[in-house]
C-alpha positions as CSV (number, residue, x, y, z in Angstrom):
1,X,-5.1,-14.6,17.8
2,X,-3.1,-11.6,16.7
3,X,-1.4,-9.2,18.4
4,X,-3.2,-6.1,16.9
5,X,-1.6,-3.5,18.7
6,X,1.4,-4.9,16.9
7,X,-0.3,-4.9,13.4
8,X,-2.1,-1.4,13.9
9,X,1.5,0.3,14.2
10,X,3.2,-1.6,11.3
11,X,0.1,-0.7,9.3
12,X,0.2,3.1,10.5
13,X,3.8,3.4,10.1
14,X,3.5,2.4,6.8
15,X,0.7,4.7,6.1
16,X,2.8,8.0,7.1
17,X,5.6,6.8,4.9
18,X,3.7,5.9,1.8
19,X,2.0,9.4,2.6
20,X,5.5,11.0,2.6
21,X,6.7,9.2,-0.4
22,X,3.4,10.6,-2.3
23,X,4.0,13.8,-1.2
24,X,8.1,13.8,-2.3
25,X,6.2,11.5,-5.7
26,X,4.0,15.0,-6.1
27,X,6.6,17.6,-5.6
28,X,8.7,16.0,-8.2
29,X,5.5,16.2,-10.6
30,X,4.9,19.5,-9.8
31,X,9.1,21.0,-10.6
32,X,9.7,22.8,-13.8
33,X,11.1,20.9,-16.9
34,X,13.4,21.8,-19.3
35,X,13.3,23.3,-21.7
36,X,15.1,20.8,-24.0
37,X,13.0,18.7,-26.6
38,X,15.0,15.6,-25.5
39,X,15.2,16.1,-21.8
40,X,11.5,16.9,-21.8
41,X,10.8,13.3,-23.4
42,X,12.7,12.0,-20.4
43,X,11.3,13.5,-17.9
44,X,7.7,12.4,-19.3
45,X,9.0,9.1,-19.1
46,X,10.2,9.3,-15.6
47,X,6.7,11.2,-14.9
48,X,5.2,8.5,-15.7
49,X,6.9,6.1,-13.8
50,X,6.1,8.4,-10.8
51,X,2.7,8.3,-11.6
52,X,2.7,4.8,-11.5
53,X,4.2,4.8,-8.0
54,X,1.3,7.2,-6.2
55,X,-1.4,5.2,-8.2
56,X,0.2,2.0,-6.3
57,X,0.7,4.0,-3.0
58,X,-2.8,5.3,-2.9
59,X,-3.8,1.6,-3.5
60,X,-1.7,0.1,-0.6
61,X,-3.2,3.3,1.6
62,X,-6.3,2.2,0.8
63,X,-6.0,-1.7,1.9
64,X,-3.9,-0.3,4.8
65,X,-7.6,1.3,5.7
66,X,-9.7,-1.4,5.0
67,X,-7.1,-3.8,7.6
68,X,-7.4,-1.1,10.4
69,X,-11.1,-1.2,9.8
70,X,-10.8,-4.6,10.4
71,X,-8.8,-4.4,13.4
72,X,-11.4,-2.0,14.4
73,X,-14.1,-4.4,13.6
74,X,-12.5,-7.2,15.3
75,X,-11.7,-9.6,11.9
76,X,-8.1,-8.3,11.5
77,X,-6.5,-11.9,10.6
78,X,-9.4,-14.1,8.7
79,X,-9.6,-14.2,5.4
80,X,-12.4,-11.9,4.2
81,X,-13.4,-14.7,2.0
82,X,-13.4,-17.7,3.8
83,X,-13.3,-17.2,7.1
84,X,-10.3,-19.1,8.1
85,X,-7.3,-17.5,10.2
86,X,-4.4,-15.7,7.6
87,X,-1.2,-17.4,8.6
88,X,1.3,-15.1,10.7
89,X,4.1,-15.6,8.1
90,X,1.6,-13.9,5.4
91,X,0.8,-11.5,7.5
92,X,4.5,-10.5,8.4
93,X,4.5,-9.8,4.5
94,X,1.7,-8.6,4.0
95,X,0.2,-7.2,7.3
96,X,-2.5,-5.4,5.4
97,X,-3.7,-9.3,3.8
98,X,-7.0,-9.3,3.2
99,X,-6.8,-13.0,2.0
100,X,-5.8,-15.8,3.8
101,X,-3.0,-18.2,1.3
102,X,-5.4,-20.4,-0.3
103,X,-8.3,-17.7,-1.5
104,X,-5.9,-15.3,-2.8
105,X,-4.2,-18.4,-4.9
106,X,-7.7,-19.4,-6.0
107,X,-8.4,-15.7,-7.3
């Protein structure tokens, strides 16, 4: 089996930085823009982009609290689908896997 006190502190670790990035991401949203026409076009752009980044954050957040549900739940490390033990290489990667190799390449 896993070593879940392992898992748990990658996956909180990760949390409080995703948290910190959101909150530098949110700040940066919140700064004053110039007052230029063309500069103000940029910074929508780069807005944007930012925006893009916390939506993706608060996604990862949220399958970093489903997997330390799981770990709470003791089903850290099967596949939520099938059943079947996710490989320690995947979840080096991806320690927050819901999906063992084959079910997430079936999806």
């Amino acid at each position: 089996m896993t070593d879940l006190a392992h898992y748990k502190d990658i996956l909180l670790n990760r949390k409080r930085e995703l948290y910190s990035r959101l909150n530098r991401i949110e700040k940066d949203l919140e700064t004053l823009k110039s007052g230029d026409s063309a500069d103000r076009a940029t910074e929508r752009e780069n807005d944007e982009v930012l925006e893009e980044f916390g939506t993706t954050g608060l996604k990862e957040i949220e399958a970093i609290d489903a997997a330390l549900d799981r770990i709470s739940a003791g089903t850290f490390g099967l596949c939520a689908k099938c059943g079947e033990p996710i490989s320690a290489a995947r979840l080096a990667a991806v320690p927050h896997a819901a999906l063992c190799e084959e079910c997430i390449a079936r999806q």
